[in-house]
SESE-351730 format. One record per residue: chain; residue number from 1; x, y, z of N, C-alpha, C in turn. Coordinates in steps of 0.02 Angstrom, whole numbers. Example, Ala and Ser with C-alpha at 12.3 -4.5 7.8 and 13.67 -1.06 7.14 Angstrom:
2
{r A 1 {660 -284 390} {615 -225 390} {660 -165 390}}
{r A 2 {642 -112 354} {684 -53 357} {645 2 394}}
This chain:
102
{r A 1 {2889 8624 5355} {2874 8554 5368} {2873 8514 5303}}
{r A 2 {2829 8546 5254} {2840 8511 5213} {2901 8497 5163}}
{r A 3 {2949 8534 5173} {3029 8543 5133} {3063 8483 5154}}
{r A 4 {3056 8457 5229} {3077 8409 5277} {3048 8351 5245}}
{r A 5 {2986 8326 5229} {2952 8282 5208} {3001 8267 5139}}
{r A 6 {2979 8314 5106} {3031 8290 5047} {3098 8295 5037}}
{r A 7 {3138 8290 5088} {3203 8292 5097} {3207 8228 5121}}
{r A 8 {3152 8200 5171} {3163 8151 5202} {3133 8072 5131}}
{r A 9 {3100 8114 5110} {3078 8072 5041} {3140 8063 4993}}
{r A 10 {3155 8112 4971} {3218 8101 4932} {3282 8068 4974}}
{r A 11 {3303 8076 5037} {3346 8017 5038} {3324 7943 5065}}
{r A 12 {3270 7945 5067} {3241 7858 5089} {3244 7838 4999}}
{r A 13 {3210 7881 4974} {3237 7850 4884} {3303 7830 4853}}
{r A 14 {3340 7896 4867} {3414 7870 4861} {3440 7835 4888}}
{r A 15 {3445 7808 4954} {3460 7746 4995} {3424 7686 4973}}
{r A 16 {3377 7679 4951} {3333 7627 4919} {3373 7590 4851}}
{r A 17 {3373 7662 4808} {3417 7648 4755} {3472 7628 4753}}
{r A 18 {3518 7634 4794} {3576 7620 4813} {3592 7550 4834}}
{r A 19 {3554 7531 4888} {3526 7468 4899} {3513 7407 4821}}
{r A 20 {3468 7426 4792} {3449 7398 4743} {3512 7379 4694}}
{r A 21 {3555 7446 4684} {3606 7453 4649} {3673 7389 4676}}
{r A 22 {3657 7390 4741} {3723 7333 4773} {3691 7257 4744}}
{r A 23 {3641 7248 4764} {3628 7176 4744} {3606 7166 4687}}
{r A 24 {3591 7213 4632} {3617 7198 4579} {3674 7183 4559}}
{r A 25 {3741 7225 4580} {3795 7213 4576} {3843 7156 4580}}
{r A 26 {3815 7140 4657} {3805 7078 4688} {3802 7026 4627}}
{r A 27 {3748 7005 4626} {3717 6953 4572} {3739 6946 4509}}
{r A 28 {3764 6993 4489} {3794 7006 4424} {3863 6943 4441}}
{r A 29 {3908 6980 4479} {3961 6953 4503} {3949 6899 4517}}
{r A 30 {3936 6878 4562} {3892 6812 4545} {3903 6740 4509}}
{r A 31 {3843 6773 4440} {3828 6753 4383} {3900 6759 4359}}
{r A 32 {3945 6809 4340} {4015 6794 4335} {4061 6756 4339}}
{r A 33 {4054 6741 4398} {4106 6681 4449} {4079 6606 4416}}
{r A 34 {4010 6592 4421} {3988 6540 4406} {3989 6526 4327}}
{r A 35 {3992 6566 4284} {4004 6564 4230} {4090 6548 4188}}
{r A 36 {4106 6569 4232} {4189 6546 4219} {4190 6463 4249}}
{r A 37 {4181 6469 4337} {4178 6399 4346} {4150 6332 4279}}
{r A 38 {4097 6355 4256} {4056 6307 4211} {4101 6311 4156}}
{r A 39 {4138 6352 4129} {4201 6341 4063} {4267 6311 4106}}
{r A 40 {4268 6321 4153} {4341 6277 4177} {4295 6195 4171}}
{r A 41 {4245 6170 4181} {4254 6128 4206} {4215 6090 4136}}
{r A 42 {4201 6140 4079} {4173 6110 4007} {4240 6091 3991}}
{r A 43 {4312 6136 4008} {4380 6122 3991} {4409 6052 3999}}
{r A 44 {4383 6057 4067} {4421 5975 4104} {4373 5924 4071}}
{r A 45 {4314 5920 4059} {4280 5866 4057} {4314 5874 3970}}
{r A 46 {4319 5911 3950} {4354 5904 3859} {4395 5863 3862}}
{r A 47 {4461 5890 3910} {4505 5851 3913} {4525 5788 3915}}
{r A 48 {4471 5768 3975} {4464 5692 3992} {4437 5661 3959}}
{r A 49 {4387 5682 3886} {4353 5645 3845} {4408 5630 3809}}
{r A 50 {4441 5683 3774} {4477 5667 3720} {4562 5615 3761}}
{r A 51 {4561 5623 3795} {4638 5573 3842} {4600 5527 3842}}
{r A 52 {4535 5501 3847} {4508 5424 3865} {4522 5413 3786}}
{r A 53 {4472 5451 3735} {4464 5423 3679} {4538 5410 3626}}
{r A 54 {4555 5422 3647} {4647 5442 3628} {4679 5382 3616}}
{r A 55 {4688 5349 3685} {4699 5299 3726} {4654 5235 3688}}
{r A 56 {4581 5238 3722} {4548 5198 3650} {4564 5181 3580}}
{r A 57 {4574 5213 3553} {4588 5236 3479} {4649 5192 3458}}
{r A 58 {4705 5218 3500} {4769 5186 3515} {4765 5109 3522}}
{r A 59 {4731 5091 3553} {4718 4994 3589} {4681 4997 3537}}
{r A 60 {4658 5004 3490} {4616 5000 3413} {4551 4967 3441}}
{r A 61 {4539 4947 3523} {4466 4945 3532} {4421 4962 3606}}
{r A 62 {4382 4955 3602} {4331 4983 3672} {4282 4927 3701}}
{r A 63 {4282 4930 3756} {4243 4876 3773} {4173 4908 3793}}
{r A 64 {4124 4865 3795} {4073 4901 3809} {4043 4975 3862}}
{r A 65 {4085 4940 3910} {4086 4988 3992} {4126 5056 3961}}
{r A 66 {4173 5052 3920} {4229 5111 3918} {4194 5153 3858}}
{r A 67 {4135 5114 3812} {4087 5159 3776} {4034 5183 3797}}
{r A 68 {4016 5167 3845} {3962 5193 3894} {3976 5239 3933}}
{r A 69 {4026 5235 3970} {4068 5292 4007} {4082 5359 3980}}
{r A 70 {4119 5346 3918} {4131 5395 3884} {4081 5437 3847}}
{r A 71 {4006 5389 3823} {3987 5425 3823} {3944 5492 3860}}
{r A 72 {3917 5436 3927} {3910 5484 3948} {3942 5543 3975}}
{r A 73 {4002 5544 3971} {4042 5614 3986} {4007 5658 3917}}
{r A 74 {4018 5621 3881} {4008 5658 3815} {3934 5718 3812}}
{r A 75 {3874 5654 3823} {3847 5700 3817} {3834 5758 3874}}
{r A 76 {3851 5732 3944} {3846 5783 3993} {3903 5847 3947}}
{r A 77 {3954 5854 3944} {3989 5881 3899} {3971 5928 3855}}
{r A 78 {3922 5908 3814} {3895 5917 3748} {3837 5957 3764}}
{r A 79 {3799 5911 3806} {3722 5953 3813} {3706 5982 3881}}
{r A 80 {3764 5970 3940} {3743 5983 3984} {3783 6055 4010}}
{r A 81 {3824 6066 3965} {3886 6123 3973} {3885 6154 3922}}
{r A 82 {3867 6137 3871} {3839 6183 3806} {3924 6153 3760}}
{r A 83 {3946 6107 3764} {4031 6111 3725} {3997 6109 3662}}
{r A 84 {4077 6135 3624} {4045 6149 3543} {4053 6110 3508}}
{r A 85 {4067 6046 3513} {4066 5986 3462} {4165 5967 3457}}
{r A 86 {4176 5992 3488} {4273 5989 3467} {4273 5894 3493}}
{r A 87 {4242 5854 3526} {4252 5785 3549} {4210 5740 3501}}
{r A 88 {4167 5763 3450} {4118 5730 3428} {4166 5698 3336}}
{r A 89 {4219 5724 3328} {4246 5667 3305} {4291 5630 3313}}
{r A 90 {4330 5636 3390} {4331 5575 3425} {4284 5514 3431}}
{r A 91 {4219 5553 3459} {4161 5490 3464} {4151 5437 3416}}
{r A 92 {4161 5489 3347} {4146 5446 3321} {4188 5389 3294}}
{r A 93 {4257 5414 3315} {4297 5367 3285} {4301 5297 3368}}
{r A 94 {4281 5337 3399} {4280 5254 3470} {4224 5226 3425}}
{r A 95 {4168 5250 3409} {4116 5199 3398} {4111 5162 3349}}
{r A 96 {4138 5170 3308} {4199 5141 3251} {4249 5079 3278}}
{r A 97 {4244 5106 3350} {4294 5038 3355} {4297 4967 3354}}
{r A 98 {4323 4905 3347} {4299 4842 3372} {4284 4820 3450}}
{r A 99 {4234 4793 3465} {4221 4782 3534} {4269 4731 3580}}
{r A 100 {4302 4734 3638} {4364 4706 3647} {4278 4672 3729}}
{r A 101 {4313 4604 3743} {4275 4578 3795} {4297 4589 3854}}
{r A 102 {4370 4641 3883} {4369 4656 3959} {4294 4697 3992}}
């Protein structure tokens, strides 16, 4: 009887563990997926900073609304996606710019 007990102990453990082992796995994967998503989309928001500020730069000025805009991409960008500074001397050259009244 008692050999049974711990037979029956040892696989409620190993099934337990096993268990544990999937949704770890699980979660991991996860955390994976969502971690790539958040660099595709630090990518795109790069992109679109530096094509606005580009463009700006080009018309040699910014109007108020199109420095406000931009920045806030920027800092969502910057501080909210962790980017590594690759747009921040763009910024600074829009804020540099002359102010145009559209």
């Amino acid at each position: 009887m008692e050999w049974m007990i711990g037979l029956i102990g040892g696989a409620f453990g190993a099934g337990l563990l096993s268990l544990v082992q999937f949704f770890v796995a699980r979660h991991d994967k996860k955390k994976e997926t969502e971690s790539v998503e958040r660099k595709a989309l630090r990518y795109l928001m790069l992109y679109s900073i530096q094509d606005t500020a580009r463009e700006l730069i080009s018309a040699g000025q910014a109007s108020m609304d199109e420095r406000r805009q931009l920045r806030e991409w920027h800092d969502l960008y910057h501080k909210g996606l962790g980017g590594n500074g690759d747009a921040d001397k763009l910024m600074e050259a829009v804020d540099r710019l002359p102010f145009s009244m559209n």
